[in-house]
Residue frames relative to the residue before (quaternion, step in Angstrom):
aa qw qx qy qz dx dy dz
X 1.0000 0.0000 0.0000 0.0000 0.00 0.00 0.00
X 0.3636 -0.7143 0.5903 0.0958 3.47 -0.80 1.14
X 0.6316 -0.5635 0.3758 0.3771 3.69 -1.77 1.33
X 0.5494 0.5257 -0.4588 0.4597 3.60 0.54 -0.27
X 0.7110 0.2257 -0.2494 0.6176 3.56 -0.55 -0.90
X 0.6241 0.3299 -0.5584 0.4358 4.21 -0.78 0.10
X 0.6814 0.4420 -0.2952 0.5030 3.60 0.39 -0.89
X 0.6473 0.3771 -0.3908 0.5348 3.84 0.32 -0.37
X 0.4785 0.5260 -0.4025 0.5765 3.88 0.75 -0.52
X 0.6927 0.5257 -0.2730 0.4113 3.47 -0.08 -1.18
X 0.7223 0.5309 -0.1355 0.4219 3.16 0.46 -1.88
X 0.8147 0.4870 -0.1609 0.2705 3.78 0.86 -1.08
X 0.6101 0.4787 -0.2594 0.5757 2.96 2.19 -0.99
X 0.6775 0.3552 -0.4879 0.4203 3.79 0.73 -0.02
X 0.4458 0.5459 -0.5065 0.4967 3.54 1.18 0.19
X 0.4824 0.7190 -0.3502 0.3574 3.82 0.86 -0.44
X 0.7726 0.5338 -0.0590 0.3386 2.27 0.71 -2.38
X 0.9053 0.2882 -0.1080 0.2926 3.36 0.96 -1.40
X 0.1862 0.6325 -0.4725 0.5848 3.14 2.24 1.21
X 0.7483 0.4124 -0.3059 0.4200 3.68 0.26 -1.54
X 0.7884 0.3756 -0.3693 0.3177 3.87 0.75 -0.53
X 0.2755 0.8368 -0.3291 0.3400 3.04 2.06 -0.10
X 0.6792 0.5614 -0.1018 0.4618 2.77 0.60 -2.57
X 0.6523 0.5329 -0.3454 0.4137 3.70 0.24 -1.62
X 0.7694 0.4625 -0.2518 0.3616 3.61 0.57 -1.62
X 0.6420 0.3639 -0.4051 0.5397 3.48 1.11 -0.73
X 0.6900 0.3137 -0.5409 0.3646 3.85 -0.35 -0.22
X 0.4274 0.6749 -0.4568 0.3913 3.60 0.64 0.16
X 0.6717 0.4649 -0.2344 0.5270 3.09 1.05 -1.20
X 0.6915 0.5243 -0.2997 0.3964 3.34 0.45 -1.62
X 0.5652 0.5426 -0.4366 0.4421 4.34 1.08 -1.01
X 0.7472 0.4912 -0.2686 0.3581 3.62 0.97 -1.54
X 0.5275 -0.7100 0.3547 0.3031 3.55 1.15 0.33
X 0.5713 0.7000 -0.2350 0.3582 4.28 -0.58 0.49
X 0.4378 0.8453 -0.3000 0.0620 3.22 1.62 -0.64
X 0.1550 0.9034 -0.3612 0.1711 2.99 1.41 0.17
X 0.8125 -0.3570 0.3401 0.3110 3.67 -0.56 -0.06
X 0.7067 0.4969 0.2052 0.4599 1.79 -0.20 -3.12
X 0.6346 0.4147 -0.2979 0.5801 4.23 0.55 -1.31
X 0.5416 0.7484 -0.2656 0.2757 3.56 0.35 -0.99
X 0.8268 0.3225 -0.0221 0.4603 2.88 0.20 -1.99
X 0.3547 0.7495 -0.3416 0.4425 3.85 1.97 0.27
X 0.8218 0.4322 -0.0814 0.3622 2.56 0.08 -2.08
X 0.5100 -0.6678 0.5104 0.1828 3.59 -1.13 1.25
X 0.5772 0.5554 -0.3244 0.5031 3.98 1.34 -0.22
X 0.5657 0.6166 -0.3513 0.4200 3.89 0.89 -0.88
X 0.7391 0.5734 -0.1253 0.3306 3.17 1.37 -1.22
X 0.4589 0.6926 -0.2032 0.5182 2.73 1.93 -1.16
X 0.8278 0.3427 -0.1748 0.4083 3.08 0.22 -1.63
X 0.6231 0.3607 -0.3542 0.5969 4.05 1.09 -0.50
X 0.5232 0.4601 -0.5090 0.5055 3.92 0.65 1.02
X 0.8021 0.5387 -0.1119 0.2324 3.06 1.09 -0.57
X 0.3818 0.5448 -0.1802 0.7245 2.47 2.54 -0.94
X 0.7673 0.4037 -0.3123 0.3883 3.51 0.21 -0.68
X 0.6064 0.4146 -0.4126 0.5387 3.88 1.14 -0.25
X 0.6801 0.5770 -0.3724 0.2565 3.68 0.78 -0.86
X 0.4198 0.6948 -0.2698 0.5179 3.27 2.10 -1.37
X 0.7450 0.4403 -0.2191 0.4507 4.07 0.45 -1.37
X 0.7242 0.2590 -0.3259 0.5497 3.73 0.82 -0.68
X 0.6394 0.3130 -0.5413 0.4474 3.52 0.20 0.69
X 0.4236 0.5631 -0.5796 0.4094 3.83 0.67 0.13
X 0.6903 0.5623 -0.1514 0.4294 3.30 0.69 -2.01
X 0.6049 0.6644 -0.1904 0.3955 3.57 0.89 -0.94
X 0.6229 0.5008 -0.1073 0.5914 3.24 1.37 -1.60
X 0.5955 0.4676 -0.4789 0.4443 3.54 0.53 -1.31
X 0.7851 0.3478 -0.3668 0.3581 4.29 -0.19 -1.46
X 0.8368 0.3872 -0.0115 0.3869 3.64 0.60 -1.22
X 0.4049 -0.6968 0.5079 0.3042 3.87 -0.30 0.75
X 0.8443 -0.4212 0.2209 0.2469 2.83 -1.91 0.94
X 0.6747 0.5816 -0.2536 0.3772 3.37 1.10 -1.57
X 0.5843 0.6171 -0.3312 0.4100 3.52 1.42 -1.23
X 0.7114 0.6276 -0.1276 0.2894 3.02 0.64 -2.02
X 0.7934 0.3562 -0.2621 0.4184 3.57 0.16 -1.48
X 0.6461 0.5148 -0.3916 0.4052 3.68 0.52 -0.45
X 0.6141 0.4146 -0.3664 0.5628 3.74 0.67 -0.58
X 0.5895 0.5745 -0.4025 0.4005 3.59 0.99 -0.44
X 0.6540 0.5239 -0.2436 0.4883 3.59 1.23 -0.84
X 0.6167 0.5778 -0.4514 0.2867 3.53 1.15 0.05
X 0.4850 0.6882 -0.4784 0.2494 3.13 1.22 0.03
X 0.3216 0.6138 -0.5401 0.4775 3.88 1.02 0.30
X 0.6479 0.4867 -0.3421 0.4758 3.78 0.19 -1.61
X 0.8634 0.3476 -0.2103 0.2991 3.61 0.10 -0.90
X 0.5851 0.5478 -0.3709 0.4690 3.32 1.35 -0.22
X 0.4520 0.7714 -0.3043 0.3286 3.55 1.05 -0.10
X 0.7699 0.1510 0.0089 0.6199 3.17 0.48 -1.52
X 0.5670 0.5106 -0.4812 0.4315 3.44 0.92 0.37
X 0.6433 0.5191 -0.2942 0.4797 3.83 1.24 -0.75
X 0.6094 0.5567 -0.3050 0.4750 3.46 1.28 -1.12
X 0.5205 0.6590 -0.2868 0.4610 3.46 1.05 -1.01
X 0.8275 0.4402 -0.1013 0.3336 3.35 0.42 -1.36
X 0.7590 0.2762 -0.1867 0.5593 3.23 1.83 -1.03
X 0.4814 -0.6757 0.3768 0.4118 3.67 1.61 0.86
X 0.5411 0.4191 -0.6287 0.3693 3.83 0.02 1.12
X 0.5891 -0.4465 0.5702 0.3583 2.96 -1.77 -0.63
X 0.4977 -0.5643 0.5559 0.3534 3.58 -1.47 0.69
X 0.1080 -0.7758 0.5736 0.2399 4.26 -0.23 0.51
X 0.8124 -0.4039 0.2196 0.3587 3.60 -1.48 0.56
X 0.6175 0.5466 -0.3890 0.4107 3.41 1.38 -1.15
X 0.5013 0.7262 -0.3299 0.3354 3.26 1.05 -1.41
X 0.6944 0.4733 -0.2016 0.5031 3.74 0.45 -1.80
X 0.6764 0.5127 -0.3384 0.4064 3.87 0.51 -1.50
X 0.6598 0.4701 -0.3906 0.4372 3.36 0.85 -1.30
X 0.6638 0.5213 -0.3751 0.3832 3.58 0.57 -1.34
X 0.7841 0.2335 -0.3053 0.4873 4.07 0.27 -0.88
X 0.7090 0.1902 -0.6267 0.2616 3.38 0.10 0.46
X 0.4553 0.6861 -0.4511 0.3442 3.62 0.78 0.15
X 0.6337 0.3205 -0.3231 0.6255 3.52 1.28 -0.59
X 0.4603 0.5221 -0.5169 0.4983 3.91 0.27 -0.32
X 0.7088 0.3899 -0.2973 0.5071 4.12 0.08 -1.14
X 0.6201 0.4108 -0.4646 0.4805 3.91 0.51 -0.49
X 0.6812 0.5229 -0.3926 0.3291 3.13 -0.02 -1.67
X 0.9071 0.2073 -0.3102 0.1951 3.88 0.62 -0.88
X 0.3455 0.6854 -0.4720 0.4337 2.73 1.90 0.36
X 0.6281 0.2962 -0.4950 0.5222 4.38 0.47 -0.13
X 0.7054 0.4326 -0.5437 0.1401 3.39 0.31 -0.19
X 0.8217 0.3824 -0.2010 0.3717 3.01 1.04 0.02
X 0.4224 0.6372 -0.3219 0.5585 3.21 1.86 0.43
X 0.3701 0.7631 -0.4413 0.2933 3.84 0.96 -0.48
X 0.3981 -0.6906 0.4955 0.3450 3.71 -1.00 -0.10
X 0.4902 -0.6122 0.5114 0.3511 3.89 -0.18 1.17
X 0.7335 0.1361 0.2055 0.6334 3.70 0.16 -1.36
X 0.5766 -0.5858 0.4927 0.2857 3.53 -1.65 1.21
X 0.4367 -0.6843 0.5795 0.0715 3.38 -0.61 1.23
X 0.2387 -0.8370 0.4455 0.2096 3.88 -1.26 0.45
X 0.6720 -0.6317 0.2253 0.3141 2.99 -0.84 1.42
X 0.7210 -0.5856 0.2905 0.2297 3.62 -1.00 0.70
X 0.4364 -0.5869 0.5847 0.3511 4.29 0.12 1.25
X 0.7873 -0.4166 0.4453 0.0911 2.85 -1.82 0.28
X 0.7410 0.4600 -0.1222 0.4736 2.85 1.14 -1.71
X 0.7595 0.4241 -0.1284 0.4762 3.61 1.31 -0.92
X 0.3572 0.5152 -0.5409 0.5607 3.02 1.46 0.40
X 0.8579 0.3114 -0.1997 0.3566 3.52 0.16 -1.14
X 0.4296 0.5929 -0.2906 0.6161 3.22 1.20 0.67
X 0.6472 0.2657 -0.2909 0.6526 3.73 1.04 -0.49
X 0.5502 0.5472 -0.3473 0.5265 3.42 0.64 -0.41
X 0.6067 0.5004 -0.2602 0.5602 3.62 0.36 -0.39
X 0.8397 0.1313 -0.1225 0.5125 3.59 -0.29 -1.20
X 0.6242 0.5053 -0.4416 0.4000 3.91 0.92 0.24
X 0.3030 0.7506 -0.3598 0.4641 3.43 2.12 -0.14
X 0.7282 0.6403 0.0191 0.2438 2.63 0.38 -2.16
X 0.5634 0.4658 -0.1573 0.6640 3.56 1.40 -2.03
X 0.8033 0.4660 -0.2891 0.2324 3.70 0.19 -0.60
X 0.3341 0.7938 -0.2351 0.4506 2.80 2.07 -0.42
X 0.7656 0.5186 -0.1275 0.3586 2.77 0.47 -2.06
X 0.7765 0.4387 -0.2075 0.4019 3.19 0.76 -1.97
X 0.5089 0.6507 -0.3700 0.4252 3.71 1.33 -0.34
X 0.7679 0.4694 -0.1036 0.4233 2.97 0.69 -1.50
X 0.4431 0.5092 -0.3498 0.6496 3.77 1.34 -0.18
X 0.9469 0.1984 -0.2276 0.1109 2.65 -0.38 -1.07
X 0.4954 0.6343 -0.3307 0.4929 3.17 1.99 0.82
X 0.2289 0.4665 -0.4828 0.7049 3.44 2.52 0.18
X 0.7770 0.4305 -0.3674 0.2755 4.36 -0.72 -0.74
X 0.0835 -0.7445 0.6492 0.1318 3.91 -0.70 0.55
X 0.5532 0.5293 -0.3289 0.5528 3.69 1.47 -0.09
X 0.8935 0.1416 0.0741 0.4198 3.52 0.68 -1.46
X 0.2181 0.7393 -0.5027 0.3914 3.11 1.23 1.24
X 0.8660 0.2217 -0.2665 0.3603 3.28 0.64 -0.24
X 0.2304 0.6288 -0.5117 0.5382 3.39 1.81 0.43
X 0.8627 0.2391 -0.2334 0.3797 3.68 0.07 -1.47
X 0.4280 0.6249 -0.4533 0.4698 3.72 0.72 0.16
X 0.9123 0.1259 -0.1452 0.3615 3.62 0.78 -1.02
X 0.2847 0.7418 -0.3685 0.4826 2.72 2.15 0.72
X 0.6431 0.5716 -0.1747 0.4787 3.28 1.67 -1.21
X 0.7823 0.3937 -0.0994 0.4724 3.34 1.40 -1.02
X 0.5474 0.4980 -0.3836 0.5523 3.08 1.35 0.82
X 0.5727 0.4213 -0.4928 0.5017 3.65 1.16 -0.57
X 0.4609 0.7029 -0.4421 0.3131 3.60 0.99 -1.24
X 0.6300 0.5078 -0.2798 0.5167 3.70 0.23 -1.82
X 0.7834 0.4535 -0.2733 0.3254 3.55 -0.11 -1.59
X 0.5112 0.5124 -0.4337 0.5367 4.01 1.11 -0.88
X 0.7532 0.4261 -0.2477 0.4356 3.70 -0.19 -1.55
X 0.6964 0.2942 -0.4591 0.4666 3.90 0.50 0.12
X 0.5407 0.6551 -0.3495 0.3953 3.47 1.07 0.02
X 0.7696 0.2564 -0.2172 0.5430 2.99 0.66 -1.59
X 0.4066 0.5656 -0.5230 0.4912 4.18 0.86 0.26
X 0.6068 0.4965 -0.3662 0.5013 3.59 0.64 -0.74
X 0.7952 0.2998 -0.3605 0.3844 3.85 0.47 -0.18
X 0.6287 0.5683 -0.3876 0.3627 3.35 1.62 -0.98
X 0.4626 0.7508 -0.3053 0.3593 3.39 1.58 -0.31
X 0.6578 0.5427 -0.1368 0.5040 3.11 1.09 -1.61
X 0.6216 0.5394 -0.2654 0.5021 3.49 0.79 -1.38
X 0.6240 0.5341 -0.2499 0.5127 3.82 0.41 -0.86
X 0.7613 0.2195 -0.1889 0.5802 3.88 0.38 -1.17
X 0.5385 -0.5994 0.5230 0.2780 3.73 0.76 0.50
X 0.6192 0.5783 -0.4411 0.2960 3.67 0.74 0.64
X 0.2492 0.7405 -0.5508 0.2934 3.61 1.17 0.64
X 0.6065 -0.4614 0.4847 0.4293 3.65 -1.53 0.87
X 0.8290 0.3013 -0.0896 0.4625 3.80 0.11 -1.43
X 0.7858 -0.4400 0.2520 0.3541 3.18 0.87 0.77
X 0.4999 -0.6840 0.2571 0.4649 3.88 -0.51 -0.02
X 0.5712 -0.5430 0.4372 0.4333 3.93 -0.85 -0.24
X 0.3922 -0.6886 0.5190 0.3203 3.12 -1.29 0.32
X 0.8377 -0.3932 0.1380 0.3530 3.12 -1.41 0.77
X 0.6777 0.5701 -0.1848 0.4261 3.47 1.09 -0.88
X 0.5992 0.4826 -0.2568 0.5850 3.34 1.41 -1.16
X 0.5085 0.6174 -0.3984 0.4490 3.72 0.73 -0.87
X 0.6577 0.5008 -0.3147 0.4664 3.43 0.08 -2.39
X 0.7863 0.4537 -0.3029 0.2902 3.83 0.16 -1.55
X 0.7022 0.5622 -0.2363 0.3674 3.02 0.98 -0.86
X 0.5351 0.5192 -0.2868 0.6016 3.58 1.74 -0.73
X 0.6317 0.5184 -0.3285 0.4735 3.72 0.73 -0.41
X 0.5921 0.6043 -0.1508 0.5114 3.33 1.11 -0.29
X 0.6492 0.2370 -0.1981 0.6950 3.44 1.03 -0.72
X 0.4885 0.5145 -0.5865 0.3907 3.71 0.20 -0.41
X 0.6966 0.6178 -0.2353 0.2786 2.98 0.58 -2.48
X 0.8029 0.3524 -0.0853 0.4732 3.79 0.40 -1.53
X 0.7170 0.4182 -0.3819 0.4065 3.64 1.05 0.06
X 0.6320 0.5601 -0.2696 0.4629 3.53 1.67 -0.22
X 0.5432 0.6289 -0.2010 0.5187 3.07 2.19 -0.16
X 0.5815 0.5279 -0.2576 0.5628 3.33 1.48 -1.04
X 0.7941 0.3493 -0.3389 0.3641 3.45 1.02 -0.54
X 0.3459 0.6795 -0.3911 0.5155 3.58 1.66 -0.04
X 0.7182 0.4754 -0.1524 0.4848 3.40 0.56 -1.30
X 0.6326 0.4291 -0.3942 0.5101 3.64 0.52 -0.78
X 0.8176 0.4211 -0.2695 0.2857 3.36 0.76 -0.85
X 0.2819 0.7475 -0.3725 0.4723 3.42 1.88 0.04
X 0.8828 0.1253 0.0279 0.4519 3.36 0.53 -1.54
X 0.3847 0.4989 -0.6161 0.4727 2.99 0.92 1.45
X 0.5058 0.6220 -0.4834 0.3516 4.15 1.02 0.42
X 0.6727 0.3671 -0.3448 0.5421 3.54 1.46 0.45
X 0.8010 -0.1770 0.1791 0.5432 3.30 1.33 0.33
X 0.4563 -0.5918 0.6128 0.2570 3.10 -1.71 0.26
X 0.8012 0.2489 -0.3452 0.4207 3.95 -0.53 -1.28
X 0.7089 0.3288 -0.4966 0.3778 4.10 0.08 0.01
X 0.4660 0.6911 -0.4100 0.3703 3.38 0.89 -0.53
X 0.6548 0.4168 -0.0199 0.6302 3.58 0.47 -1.72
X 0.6470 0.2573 -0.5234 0.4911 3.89 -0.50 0.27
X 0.6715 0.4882 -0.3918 0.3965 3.62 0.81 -1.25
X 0.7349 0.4611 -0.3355 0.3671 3.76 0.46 -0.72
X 0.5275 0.6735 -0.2298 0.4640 3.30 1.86 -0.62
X 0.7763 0.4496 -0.0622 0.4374 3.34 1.32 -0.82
X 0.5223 0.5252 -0.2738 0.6135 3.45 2.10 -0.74
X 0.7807 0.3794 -0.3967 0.2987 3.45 0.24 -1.09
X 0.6749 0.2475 -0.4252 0.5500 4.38 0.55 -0.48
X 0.6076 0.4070 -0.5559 0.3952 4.04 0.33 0.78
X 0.4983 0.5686 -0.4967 0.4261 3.58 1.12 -0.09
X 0.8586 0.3092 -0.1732 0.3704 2.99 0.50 -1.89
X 0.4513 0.6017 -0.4939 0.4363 4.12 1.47 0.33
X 0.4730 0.7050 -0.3245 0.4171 3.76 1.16 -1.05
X 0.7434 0.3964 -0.2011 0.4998 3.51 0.68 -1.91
X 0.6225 0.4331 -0.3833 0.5273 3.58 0.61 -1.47
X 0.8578 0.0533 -0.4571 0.2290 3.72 -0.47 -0.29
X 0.4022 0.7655 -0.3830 0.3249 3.86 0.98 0.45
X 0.8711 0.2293 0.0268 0.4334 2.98 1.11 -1.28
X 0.7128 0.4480 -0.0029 0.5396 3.13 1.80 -1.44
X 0.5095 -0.7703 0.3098 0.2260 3.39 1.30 0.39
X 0.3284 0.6546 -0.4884 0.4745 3.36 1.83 0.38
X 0.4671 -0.6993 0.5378 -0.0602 3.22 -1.89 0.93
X 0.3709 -0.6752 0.5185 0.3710 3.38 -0.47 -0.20
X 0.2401 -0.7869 0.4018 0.4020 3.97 0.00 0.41
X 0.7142 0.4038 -0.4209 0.3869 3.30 -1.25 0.17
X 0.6718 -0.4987 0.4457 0.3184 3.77 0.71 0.52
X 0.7267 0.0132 0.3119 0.6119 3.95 -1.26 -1.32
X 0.7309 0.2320 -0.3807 0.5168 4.04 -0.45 -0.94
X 0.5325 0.5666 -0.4719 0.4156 3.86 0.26 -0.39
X 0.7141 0.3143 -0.2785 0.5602 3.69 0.68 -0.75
X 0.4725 0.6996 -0.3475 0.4082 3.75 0.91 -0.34
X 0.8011 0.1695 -0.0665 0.5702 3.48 0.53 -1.64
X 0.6808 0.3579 -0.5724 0.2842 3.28 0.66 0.64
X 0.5203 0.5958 -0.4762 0.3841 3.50 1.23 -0.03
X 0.4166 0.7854 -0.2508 0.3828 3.72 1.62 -0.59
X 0.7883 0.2927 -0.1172 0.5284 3.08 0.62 -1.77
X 0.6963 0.4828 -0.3885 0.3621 3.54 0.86 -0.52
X 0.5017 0.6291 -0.4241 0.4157 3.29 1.61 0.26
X 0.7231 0.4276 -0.1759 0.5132 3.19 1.31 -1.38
X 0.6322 0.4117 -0.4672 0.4611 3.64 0.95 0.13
X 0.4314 0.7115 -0.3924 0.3920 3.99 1.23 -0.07
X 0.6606 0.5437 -0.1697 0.4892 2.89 1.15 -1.85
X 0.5575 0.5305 -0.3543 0.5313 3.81 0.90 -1.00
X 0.7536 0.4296 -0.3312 0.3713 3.68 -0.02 -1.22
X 0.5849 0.5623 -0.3093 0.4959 3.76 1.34 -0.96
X 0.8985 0.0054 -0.2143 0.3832 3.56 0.41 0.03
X 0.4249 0.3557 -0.6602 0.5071 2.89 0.38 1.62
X 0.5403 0.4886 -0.5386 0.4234 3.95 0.60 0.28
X 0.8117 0.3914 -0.1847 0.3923 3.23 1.40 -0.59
X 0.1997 0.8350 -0.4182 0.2967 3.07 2.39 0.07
X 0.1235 -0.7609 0.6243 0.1268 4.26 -1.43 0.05
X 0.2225 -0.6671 0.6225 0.3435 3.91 0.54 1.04
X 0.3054 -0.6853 0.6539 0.0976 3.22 -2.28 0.40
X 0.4829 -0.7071 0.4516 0.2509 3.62 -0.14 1.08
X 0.5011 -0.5598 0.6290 0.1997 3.16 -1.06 0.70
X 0.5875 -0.6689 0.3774 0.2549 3.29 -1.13 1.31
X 0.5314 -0.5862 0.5267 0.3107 4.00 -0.47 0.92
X 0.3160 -0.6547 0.6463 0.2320 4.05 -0.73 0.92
X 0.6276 -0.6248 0.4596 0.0670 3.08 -1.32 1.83
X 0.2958 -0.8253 0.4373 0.2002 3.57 -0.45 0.86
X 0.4884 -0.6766 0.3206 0.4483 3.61 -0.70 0.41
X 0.5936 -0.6363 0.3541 0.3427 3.35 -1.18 0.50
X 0.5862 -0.6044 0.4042 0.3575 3.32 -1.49 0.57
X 0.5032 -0.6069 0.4669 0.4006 3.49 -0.95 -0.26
X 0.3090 -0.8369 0.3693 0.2602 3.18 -0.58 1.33
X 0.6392 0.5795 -0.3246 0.3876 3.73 0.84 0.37
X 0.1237 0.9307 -0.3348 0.0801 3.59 0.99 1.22
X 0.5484 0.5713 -0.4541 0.4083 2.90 1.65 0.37
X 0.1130 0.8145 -0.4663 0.3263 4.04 1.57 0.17
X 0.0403 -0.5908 0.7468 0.3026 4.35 -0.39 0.24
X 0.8138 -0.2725 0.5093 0.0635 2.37 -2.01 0.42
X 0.0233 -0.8863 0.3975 0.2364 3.83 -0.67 0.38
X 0.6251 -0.6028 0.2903 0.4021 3.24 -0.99 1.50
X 0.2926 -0.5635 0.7212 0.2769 2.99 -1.85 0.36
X 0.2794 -0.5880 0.7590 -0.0126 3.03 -2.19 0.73
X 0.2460 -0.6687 0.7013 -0.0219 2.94 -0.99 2.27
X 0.2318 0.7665 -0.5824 -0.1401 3.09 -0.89 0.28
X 0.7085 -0.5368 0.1462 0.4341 3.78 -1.18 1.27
């Protein structure tokens, strides 16, 4: 193994790491009730956790830069594995078996949905118009999945982070063009300054939302919550890449095969950890009584 690909390894599992402690910190918040905004922007943990999202976001840029896609995005999906026994950790239980099943076959369904959702060949960045146009109807999808899921006391938080994964997935898209636009590599040339400005307002706009949203639907939990946002955001942004961006599924017909596969087997994953029951740590054993209770008592002595 060559310094490039050890260092992207490197580079991806602390990107892992600091999604999974992200995640851990915001349902922390979300158990302690407040989610307001306003309550939010207080609390010395929000911060923590949008430091964290925001370093994890950089060491998978940085990640990508040594080590190809194929390497990258799967170690990227471990951040399920780690949010586990870090949350259990935090709320003194144990992670139970269902927990783990749900977690590997949910990552087993990611892992083959990138493998086969990648871009054969570098795909071109998104026109102007279709940025705003996804922007528009990803507005729209969020609308929806909000609004449901505040009709849902079961699936309010499936659709909160169903919402906050497409969210994530728009903003790495349309970053994919303000990028382009900046290095002057757009098909039609770059944007003016204004389109740029708009277009950076836009990702700000839909990634600070994805994280509002992730945190909405961490108030039913942590491990279904997080697979579901794990799973919306590279189907948001596979959707665009093969709608718009001329990416493909690889392998042709079986390419569409194993991804309809894995999104079965990553369904199945999400079903039982929605149905998952943490187990309490065992209650610490009290000391025994004394077994001679018929003993009197010993007087007390007042004395003047």
């Amino acid at each position: 193994m060559n310094e490039s690909a050890l260092l992207a390894i490197l580079l991806s599992l602390a990107s892992a790491a600091g999604y999974a402690l992200a995640a851990v910190g915001q349902s922390r918040l979300a158990a302690q009730g407040g989610g307001g905004i306003g309550q939010l922007l207080t609390r010395p943990l929000w911060w923590w956790a949008v430091g964290l999202n925001a370093a994890g976001a950089l060491m998978h840029v940085a990640a990508l830069h040594y080590g190809p896609l194929t390497l990258v995005q799967p170690l990227g999906a471990l951040t399920l594995v780690a949010a586990l026994p870090l949350s259990a950790y935090y709320e003194r239980r144990r992670v139970t078996r269902r927990e783990w099943r749900g977690a590997a076959w949910t990552l087993a369904g990611l892992t083959g949905l990138i493998a086969v959702t990648g871009p054969a060949s570098p795909g071109d960045a998104l026109s102007l118009r279709e940025a705003l146009a996804i922007a528009a109807a990803t507005a729209l999808l969020l609308a929806f999945l909000v609004r449901a899921g505040a009709h849902s006391a079961r699936g309010g938080g499936l659709g909160h982070a169903t919402a906050s994964g497409v969210a994530s997935g728009v903003a790495s898209a349309l970053t994919q063009t303000v990028t382009a636009s900046l290095a002057r590599e757009l098909p039609g040339g770059p944007l003016n300054w204004w389109q740029t400005t708009l277009l950076a307002v836009l990702v700000a706009t839909f990634a600070v939302g994805g994280l509002l949203l992730s945190q909405a639907a961490y108030r039913g939990g942590l491990a279904a919550p997080l697979a579901v946002v794990n799973l919306a955001n590279p189907a948001a942004a596979a959707v665009i890449g093969v709608a718009l961006l001329g990416e493909s599924f690889h392998g042709g017909p079986l390419g569409w095969l194993i991804a309809a596969a894995s999104a079965g087997v990553a369904a199945r994953g999400v079903i039982m950890l929605t149905g998952a029951t943490p187990e309490d740590l065992p209650a610490p054993v009290p000391a025994p009584l004394p077994t001679d209770l018929s003993a009197p008592e010993p007087a007390v002595r007042i004395t003047a």
